[in-house]
N, C-alpha and C positions, 0 to 999 in steps of 0.2 A: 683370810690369809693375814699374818702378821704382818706388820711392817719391815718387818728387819727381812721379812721373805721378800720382799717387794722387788719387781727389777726396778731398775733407774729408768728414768725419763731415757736417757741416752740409750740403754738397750732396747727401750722401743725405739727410738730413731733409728738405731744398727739396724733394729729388725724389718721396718718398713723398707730402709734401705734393698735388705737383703732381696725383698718383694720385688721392688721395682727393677735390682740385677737380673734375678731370675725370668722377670715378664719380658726381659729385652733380649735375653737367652733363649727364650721359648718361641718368640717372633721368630727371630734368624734359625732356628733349625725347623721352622715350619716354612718357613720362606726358603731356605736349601732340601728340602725335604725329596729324597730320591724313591720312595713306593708308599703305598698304603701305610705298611708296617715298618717304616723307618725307626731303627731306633735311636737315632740322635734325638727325635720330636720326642720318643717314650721318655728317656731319659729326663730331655727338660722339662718335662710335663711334669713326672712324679719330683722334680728338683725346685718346681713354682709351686705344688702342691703343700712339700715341707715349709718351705719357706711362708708361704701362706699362713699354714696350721700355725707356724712357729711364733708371726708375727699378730694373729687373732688371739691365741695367750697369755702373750706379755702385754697384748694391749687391756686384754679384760683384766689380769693379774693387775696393772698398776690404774686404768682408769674406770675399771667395770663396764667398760665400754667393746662391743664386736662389730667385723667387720660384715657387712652388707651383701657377702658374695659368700658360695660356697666352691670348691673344684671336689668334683665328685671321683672316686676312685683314688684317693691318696694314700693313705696307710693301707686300705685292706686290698691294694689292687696288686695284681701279679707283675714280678720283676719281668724284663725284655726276655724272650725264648731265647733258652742256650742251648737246646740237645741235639741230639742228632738231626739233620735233615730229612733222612729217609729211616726213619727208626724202624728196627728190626722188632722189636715187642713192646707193650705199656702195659700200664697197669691202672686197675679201674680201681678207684677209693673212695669208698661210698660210709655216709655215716648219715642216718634217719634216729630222729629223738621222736619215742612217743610219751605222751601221760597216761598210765591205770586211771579211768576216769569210771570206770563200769567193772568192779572187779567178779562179781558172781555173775555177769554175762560172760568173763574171759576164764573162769573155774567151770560153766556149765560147757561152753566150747570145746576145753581141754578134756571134759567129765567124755563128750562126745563123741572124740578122737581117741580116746585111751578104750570106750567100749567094743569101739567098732576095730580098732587093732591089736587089742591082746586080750587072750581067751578068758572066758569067766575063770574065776578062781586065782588067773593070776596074782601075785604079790606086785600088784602097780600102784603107788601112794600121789605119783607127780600131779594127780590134777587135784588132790587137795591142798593145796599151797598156790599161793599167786607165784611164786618166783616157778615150782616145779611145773606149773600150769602155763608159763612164757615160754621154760625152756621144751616141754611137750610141743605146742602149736607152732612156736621156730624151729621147732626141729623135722616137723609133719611137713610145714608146709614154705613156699621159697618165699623170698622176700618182696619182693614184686607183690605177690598176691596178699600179705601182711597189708602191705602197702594200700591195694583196693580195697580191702575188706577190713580192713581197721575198726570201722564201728562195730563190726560183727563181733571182733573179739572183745570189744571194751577198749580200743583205744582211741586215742585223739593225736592227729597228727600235732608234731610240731617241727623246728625245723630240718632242714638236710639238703647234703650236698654232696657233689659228686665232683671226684677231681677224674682226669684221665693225666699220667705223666708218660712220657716216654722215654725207652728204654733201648741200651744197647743189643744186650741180651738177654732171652725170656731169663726166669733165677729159676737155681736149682732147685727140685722137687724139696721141698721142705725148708727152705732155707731162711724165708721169711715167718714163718708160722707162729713163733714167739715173739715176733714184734712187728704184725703186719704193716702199721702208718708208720715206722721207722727206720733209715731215715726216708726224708721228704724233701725233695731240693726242687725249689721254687719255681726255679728257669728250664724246668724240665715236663712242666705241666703244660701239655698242648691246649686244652681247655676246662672249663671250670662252668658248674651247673650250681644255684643256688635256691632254696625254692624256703622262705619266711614269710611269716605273719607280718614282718616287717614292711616288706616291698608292698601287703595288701594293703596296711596304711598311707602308703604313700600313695595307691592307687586312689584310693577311696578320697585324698585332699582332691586329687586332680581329676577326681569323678570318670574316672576311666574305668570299662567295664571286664580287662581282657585279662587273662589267670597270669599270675603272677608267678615271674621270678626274673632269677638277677643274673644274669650270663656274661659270663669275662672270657672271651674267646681270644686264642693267641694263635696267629697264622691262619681261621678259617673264618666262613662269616658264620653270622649266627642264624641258627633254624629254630627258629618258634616253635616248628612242633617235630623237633626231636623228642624223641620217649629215653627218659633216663633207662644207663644200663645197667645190668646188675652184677653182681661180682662174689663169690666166696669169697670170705672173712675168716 
């Protein structure tokens, strides 16, 4: 970083400052704190969180130096729940990434399913192609069972998540179809499933044995062994 990018000594003092307002903001609304789910605590949590992040930058920015503490859930965590109470419909939003790691295990698969479903002689080309060979197998078989059988086809998971948001009214037949994650309003997501390689490093420093994943629940508690749900796309 240049110098001329540099903050000033004084906007780290602002910013520590700013630290130590927030930490005495976050006391008193955990000390006035009226249920579980208060959002005055939410609030000054994700507002000690920024202040935090803000103040661990400028300090590395000007003396290469970081703070000793982390607050977990700050930029990626979900805003305080705005929607409905007793919501009428939601909507399930799921996105699973895999890699083509075995691509003529995922060509003989699709070779597989195209003999056993369209008669000899057909004009069927899809399972000679990797792309035509995804879209055959995703389209044979639902996503859940992708999901178990992964290796079968040649893939290797990696990560994925599942929002549920809640809604006033189900939408109308077709209405999302061209742009199913759009929009997405934050304060409307009851809860959130998150399942990375990431969280198994984290497992793995703190030698814990149990499957990994990362759950941001809003209004419920958390079930360890909920089974994610599955949803048309």
């Amino acid at each position: 970083m240049s110098d001329a990018a540099q903050p000033t000594a004084a906007e780290v003092r602002a910013a520590a400052e700013a630290v130590k307002t927030a930490l005495d903001r976050h006391l008193a609304a955990v000390e006035r704190r009226t249920g579980e789910d208060d959002p005055a605590v939410y609030e000054a949590f994700n507002q000690l969180a920024a202040a935090a992040e803000a103040y661990d930058e400028l300090l590395y920015d000007r003396y290469d130096e970081v703070t000793p503490f982390e607050i977990p859930g700050g930029e990626d965590s979900l805003p305080p729940y705005a929607g409905p109470e007793e919501p009428n419909a939601l909507s399930v939003l799921i996105r699973r990434d895999y890699a083509v790691v075995e691509p003529q295990r995922l060509l003989a698969q699709a070779q597989r399913v195209e003999a056993a479903e369209y008669e000899a002689g057909t004009d069927r080309q899809a399972s000679g192609t990797v792309h035509g060979a995804l879209g055959l197998l995703f389209g044979e078989f639902e996503p859940d069972e992708i999901a178990s059988r992964h290796k079968e086809f040649g893939l290797e998971e990696g990560d994925s998540t599942l929002w549920v948001l809640a809604a006033d009214e189900p939408a109308e037949p077709g209405e999302w179809l061209e742009a199913p994650f759009e929009p997405l309003d934050p304060q409307r997501v009851v809860c959130r499933f998150d399942v990375s390689a990431v969280f198994d490093d984290d497992l793995d420093e703190d030698d814990e044995d149990d499957d990994l994943a990362d759950v941001e629940v809003v209004g419920l508690e958390e079930d360890e062994d909920l089974e994610p749900l599955d949803a048309d796309r």
